[in-house]
PALUMKE-854807 format. One line per 5 residues: number of its first residue (from 1); their letters; for each residue x, y, z of C-alpha. Coordinates in steps of 0.25 Angstrom, whole numbers, plus 5000, padded with zeros to 4 digits. Example, Ala and Ser with C-alpha at 12.3 -4.5 7.8 and 13.67 -1.06 7.14 Angstrom:
% PALUMKE-854807
1> AS> 5049,4982,5031  5055,4996,5029
This chain:
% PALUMKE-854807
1> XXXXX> 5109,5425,5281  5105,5424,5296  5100,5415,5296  5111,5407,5290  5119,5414,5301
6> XXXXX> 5110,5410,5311  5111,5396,5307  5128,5395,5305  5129,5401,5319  5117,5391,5327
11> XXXXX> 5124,5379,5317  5138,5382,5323  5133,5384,5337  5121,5378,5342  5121,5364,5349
16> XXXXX> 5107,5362,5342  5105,5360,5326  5102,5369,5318  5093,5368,5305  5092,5377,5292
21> XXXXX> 5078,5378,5284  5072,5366,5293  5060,5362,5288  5049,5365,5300  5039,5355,5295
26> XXXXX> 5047,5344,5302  5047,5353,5315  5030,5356,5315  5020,5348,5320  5013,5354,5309
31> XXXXX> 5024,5346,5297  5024,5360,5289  5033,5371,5289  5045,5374,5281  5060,5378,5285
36> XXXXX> 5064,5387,5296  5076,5394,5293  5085,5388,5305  5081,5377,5313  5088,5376,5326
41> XXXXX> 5087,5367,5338  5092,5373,5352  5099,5362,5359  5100,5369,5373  5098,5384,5378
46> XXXXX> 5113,5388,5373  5106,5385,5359  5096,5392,5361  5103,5404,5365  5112,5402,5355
51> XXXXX> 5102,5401,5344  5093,5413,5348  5105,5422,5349  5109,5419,5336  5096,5419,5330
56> XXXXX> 5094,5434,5334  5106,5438,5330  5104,5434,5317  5091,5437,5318  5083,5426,5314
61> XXXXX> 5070,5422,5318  5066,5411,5328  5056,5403,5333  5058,5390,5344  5049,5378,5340
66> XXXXX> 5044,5367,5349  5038,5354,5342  5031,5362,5331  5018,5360,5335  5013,5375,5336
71> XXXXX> 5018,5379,5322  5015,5380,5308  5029,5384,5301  5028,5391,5285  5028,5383,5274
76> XXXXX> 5042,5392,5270  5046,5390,5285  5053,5399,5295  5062,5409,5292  5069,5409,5304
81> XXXXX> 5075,5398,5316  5067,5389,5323  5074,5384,5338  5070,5371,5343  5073,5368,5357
86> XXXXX> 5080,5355,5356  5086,5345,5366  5091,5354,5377  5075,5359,5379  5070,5342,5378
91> XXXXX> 5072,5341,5394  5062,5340,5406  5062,5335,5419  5053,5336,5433  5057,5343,5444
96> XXXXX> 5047,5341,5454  5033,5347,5449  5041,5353,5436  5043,5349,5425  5054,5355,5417
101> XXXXX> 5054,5353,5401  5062,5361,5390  5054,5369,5380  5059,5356,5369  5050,5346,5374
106> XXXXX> 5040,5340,5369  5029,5343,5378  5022,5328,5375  5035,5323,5380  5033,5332,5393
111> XXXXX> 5019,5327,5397  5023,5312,5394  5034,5315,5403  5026,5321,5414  5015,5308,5414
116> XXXXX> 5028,5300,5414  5032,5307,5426  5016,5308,5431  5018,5322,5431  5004,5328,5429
121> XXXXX> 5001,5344,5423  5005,5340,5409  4994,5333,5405  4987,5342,5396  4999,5343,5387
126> XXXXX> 4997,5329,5383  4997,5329,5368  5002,5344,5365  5012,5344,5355  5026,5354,5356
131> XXXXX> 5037,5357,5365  5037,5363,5379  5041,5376,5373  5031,5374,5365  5019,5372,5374
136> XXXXX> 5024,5383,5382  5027,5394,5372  5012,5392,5368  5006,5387,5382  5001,5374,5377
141> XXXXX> 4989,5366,5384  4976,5361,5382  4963,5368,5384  4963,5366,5400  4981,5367,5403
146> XXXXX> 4992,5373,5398  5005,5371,5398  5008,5385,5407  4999,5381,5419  5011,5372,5423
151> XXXXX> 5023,5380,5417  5032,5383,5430  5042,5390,5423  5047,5391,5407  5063,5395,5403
156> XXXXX> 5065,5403,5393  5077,5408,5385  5076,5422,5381  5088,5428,5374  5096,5438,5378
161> XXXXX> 5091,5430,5393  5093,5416,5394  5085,5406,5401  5073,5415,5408  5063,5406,5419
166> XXXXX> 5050,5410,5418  5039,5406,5427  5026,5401,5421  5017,5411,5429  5026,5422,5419
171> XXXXX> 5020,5417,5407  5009,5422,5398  5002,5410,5398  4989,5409,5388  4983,5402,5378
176> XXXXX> 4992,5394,5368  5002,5407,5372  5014,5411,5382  5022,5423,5382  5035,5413,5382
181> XXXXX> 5039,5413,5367  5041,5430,5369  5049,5427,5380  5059,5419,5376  5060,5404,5372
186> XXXXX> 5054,5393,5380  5066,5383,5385  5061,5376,5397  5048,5374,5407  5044,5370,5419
191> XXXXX> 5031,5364,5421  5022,5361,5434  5019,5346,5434  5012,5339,5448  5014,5324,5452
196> XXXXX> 5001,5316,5447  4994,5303,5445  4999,5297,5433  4986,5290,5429  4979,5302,5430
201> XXXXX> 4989,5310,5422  4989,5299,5411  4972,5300,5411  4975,5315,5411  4985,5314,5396
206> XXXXX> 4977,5303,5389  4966,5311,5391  4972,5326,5387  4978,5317,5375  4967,5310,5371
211> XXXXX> 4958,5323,5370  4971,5329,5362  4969,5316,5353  4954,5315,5351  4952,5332,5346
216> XXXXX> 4966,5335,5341  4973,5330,5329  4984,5325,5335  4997,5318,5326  4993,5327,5315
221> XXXXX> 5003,5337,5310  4998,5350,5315  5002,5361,5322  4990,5357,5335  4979,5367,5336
226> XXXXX> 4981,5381,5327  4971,5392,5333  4969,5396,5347  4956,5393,5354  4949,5408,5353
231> XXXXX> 4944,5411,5367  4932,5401,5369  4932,5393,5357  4939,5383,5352  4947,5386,5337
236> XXXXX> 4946,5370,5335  4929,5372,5336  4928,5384,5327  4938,5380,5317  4927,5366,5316
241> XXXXX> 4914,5373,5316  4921,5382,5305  4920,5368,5296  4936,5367,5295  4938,5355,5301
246> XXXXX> 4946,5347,5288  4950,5359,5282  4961,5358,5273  4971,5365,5266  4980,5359,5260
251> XXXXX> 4988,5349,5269  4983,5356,5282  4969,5352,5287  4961,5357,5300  4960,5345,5310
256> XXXXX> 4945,5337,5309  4950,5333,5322  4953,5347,5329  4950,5358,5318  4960,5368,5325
261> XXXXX> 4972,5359,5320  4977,5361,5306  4985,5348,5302  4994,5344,5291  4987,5336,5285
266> XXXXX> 4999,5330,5274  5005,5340,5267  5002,5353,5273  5010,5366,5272  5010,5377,5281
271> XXXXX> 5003,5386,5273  4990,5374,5272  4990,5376,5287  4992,5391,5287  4981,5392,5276
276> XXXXX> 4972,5382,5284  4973,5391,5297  4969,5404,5290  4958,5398,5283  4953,5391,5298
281> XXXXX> 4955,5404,5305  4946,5412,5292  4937,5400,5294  4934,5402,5309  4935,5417,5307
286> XXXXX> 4923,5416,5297  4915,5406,5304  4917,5410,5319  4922,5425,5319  4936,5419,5327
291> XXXXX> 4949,5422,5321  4958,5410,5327  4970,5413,5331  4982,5402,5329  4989,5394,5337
296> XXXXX> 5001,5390,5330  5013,5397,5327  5017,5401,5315  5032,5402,5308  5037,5407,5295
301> XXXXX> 5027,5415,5284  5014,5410,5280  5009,5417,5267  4993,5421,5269  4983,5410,5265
């Protein structure tokens, strides 16, 4: 009931759409999930407001999404709403050595447009999939950057506030992990980027992207790498000496080209996935005494494996 509530009032007043039992495999990187209660698109910051106000005084659960490329949704979906930041959060511009993008762009779009501008300080994102928000509500980077070494500034809006600036150097920065999802929703950035050599940029992406290329599964439906790195190691290594490397349940199958990704392979469900992480994780627990710790997020109810 309130959610139907939810829905009549957002339907009537929000500029965006609105969505009922949307399927969330066709909004996944992973193709699996089924539907979340409401699906709405917040069009400007008015929409958001508006559909945050409404959602807690009906009291329905929320969670914004990005690209869907961090998340593996339930096979019975989400029993709540899911916001997506829609044309109003898809504009960037420079202003001198910042660049300023809205948490809805694609952060693929961001760095082409940076080498476009031959603007260097975003070449390790070459090749990471998501949103802006995205990358920054999980601090997204490779092994040497990340995405807050050049954060100037992020916006939030936080109900009950509005729009609150904060300053990079106020954020818990750490690995795969920032404080900003506790403190509101992630609307805009504003990034430090420096005047380069536009050859040298370009050597710098095809490289970063060719590396990306040749040890990651890339163009293959999954959610990109699903533990964290214990301190030290590397989950990818010790998921492959534990022999897993092909293992299959069924329609999910670990990567023989990275073994910390789990792909659809055709056909999989979220509980195949599911299944497939908890036996990897007891696997690696068994072999090396490591109990890996997931990347990905997870929405709605998984039944035990």
């Amino acid at each position: 009931m309130r959610v139907t509530r939810a829905h009549t009032t957002l339907n009537r007043e929000l500029s965006g759409t609105v969505l009922a039992n949307e399927p969330m495999s066709r909004h996944t990187t992973y193709r699996v999930g089924g539907p979340a209660d409401l699906f709405v698109t917040c069009d400007s910051v008015a929409d958001l407001a508006l559909a945050l106000r409404v959602l807690a005084e009906d009291d329905v659960a929320y969670v914004v999404l990005g690209k869907g490329s961090n998340v593996l949704v339930s096979d019975e979906g989400y029993r709540g709403a899911v916001l997506l930041l829609g044309r109003g959060f898809k504009r960037h511009g420079l202003e001198g050595e910042h660049l300023q993008a809205g948490a809805g762009v694609s952060l693929a779009a961001l760095v082409q447009d940076a080498f476009s501008r031959g603007l260097s300080g975003l070449e390790f994102a070459v090749g990471i999939p998501g949103s802006v928000g995205g990358a920054l509500a999980m601090n997204a980077g490779s092994r040497e950057q990340w995405i807050g070494d050049i954060v100037e500034s992020v916006t939030l809006y936080v109900p009950g506030e509005g729009l609150v600036a904060v300053r990079g150097a106020e954020i818990e920065w750490g690995y795969r992990t920032t404080d900003l999802p506790s403190r509101g929703v992630v609307v805009e950035c504003t990034l430090h980027v420096s005047d380069g050599d536009k050859a040298s940029i370009r050597r710098t992406m095809e490289s970063n992207f060719t590396r990306r290329k040749t040890s990651q599964p890339l163009g293959r439906p999954s959610a990109g790498s699903v533990f964290l790195n214990p301190v030290g190691d590397s989950a990818g290594g010790l998921i492959e000496s534990a022999g897993l490397k092909g293992e299959r349940i069924g329609g999910a199958v670990v990567s023989d080209v990275h073994a910390n990704f789990i792909l659809n392979d055709g056909g999989a469900t979220a509980s195949d996935v599911m299944r497939l992480i908890r036996r990897v994780r007891s696997a690696v627990k068994e072999t090396h005494g490591i109990e890996l710790q997931t990347e990905i997020r997870f929405l709605g109810s998984f039944e035990e494996a």
